[in-house]
BALOBA-1460 file (C-alpha; in Angstrom, 3 decimals):
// residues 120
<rec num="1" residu="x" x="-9.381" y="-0.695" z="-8.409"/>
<rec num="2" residu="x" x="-7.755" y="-3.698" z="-9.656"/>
<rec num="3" residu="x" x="-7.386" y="-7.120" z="-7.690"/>
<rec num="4" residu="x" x="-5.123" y="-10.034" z="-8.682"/>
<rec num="5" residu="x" x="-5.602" y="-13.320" z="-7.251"/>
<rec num="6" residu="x" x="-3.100" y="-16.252" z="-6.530"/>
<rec num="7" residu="x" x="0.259" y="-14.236" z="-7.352"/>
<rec num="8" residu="x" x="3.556" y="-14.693" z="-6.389"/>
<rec num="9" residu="x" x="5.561" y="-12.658" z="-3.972"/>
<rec num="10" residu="x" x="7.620" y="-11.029" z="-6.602"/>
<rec num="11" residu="x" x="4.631" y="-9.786" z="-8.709"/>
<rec num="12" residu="x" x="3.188" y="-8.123" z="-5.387"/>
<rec num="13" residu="x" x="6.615" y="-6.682" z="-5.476"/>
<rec num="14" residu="x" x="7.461" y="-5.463" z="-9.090"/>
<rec num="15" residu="x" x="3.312" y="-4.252" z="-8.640"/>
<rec num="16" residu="x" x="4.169" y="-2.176" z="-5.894"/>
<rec num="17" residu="x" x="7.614" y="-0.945" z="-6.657"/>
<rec num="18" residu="x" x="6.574" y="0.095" z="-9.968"/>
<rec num="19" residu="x" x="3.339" y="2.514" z="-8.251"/>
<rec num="20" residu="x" x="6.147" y="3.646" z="-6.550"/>
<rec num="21" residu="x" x="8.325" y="4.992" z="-9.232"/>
<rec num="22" residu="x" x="5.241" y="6.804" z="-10.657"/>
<rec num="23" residu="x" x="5.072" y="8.371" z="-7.773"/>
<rec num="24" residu="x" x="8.199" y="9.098" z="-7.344"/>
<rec num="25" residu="x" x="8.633" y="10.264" z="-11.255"/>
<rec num="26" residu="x" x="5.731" y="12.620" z="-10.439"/>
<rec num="27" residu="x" x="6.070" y="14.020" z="-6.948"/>
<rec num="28" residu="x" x="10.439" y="14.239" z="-7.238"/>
<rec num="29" residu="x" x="10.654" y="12.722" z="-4.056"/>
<rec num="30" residu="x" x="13.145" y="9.814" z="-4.306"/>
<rec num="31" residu="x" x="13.427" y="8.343" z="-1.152"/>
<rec num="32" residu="x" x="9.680" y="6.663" z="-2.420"/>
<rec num="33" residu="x" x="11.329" y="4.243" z="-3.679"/>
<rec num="34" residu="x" x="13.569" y="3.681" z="-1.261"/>
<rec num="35" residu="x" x="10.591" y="3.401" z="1.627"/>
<rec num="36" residu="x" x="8.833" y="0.670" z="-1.238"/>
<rec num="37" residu="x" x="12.086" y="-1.346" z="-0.235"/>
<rec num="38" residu="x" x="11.545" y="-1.179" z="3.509"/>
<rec num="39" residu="x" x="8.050" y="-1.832" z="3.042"/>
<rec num="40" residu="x" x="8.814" y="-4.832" z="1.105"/>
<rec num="41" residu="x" x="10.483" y="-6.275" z="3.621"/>
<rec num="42" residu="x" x="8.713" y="-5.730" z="6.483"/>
<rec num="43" residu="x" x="5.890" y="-7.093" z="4.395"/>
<rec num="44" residu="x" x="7.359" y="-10.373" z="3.300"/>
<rec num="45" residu="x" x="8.181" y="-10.968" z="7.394"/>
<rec num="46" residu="x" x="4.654" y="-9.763" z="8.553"/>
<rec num="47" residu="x" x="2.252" y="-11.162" z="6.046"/>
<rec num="48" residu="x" x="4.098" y="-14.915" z="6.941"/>
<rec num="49" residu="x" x="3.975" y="-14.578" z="10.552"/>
<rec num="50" residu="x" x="0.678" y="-13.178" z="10.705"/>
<rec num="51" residu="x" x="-1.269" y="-14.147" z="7.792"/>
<rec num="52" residu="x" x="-3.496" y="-10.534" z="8.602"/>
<rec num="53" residu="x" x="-3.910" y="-8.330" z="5.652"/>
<rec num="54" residu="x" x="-0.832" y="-6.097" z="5.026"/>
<rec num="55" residu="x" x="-1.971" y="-2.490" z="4.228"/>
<rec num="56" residu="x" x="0.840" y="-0.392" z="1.937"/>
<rec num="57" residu="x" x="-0.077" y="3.414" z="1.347"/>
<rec num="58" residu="x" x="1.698" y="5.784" z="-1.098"/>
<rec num="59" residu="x" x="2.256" y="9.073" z="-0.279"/>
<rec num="60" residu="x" x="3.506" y="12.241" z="-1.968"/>
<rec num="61" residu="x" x="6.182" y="11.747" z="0.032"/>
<rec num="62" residu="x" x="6.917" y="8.259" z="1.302"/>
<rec num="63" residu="x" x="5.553" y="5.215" z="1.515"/>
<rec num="64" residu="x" x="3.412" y="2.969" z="4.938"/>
<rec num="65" residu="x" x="2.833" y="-0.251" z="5.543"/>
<rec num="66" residu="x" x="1.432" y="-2.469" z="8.372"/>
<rec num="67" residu="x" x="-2.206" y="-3.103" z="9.542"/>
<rec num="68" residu="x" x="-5.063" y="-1.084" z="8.406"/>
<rec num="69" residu="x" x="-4.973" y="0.671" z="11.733"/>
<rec num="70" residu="x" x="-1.451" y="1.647" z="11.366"/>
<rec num="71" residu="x" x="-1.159" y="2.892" z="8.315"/>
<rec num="72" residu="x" x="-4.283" y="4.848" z="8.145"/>
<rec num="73" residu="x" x="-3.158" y="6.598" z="11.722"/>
<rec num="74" residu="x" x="0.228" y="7.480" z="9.684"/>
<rec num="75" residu="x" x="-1.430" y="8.775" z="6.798"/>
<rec num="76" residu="x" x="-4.073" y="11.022" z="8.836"/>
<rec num="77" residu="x" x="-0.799" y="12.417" z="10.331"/>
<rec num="78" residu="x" x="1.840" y="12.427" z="7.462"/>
<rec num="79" residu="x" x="-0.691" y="13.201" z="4.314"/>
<rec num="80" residu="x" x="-3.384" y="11.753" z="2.028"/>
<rec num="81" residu="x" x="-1.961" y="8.147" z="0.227"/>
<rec num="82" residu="x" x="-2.356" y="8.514" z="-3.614"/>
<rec num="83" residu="x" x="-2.015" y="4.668" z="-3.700"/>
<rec num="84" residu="x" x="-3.221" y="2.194" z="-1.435"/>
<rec num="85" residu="x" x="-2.920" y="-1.672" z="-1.136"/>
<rec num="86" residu="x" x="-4.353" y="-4.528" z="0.928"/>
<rec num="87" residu="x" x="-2.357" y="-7.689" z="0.667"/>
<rec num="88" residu="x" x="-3.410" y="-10.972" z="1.753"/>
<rec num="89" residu="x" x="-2.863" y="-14.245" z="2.064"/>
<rec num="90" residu="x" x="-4.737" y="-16.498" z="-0.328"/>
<rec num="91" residu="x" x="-6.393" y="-19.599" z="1.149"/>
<rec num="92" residu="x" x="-5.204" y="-21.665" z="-1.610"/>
<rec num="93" residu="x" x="-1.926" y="-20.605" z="-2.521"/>
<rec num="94" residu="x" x="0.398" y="-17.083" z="-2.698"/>
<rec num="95" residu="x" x="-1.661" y="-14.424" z="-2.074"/>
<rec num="96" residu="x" x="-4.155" y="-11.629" z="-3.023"/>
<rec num="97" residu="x" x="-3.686" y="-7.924" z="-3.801"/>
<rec num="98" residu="x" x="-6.324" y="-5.214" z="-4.139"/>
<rec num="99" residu="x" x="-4.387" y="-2.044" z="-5.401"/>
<rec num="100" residu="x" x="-6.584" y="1.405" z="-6.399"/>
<rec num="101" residu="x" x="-5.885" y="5.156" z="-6.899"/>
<rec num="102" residu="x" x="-7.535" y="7.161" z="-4.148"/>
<rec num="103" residu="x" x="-9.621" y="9.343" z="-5.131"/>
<rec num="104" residu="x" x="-9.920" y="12.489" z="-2.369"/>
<rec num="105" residu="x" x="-6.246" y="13.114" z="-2.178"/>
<rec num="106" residu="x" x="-6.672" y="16.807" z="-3.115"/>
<rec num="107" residu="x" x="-9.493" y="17.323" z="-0.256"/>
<rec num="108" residu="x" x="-7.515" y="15.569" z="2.558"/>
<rec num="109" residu="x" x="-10.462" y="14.257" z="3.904"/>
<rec num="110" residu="x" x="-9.582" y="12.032" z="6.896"/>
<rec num="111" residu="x" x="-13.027" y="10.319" z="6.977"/>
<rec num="112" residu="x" x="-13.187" y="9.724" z="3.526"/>
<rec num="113" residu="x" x="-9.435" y="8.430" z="3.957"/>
<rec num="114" residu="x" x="-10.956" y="5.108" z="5.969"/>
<rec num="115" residu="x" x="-14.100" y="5.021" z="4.113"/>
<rec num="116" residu="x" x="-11.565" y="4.134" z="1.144"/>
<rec num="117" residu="x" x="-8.913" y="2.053" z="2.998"/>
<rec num="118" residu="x" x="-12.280" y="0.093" z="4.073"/>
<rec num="119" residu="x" x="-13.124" y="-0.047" z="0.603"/>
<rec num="120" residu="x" x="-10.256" y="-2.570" z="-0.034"/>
C-alpha cells in the first residue's frame, strides 16, 4: 500500500493509467486502458463536485470507479479488482491517493473484497 499526499491531478492520473497498462500488459485485455480514460474523467467531474472519496478498481478485465459502494457492488458482480484506489480531496491543497495490490484476487472472496476496499 502506498499513499501520496498533496499531488496534482495529473500525477493521480499518470499513477493510475500506468497500473493500468500493467494490467493490461499482463491480462491482454486492452480496452483497460481505455476504461482508465473514462474513469479519469468521470473522476476529475465527481471528486470536484462532491469532494467524497473516489474509489477506482482494476480488474482483469476493465476498470470501476465511483463511491466505495459502487464500485465494490461492480466488482462482487464483474470479478475480484487486482488494483484498488481511494482518492480524495486534501484539506489543504490537491488531493490524496491510497493505491495497493489486493491481495485475495485468486480466492474471490467477496467479504474479504470490502474488508480490503475498507482498508483504504
Amino acid at each position: 500500500m502506498k499513499t501520496y499526499n498533496q499531488i496534482h491531478f495529473s500525477q493521480i492520473s499518470e499513477i493510475l493509467t500506468q497500473a493500468a497498462q500493467g494490467v493490461a500488459a499482463v491480462s491482454g485485455q486492452k480496452y483497460i486502458i481505455s476504461d482508465m480514460v473514462y474513469t479519469l474523467t468521470g473522476m476529475r467531474v465527481d471528486i470536484a463536485v462532491d469532494r467524497e472519496p473516489y474509489y477506482v478498481a482494476i480488474r482483469e478485465q476493465g476498470v470501476e470507479g465511483g463511491t466505495k459502494d459502487y464500485c465494490l457492488n461492480r466488482c462482487q458482480h464483474l470479478g475480484y479488482p487486482l488494483v484498488i484506489a481511494k482518492v480524495e480531496g486534501d484539506k489543504v491543497c490537491d488531493y490524496n491517493m491510497t493505491i495497493m495490490f489486493t491481495h485475495n484476487w485468486v480466492g474471490g472472496d467477496n467479504n474479504y473484497m470490502e474488508q480490503e476496499f475498507n482498508s483504504l
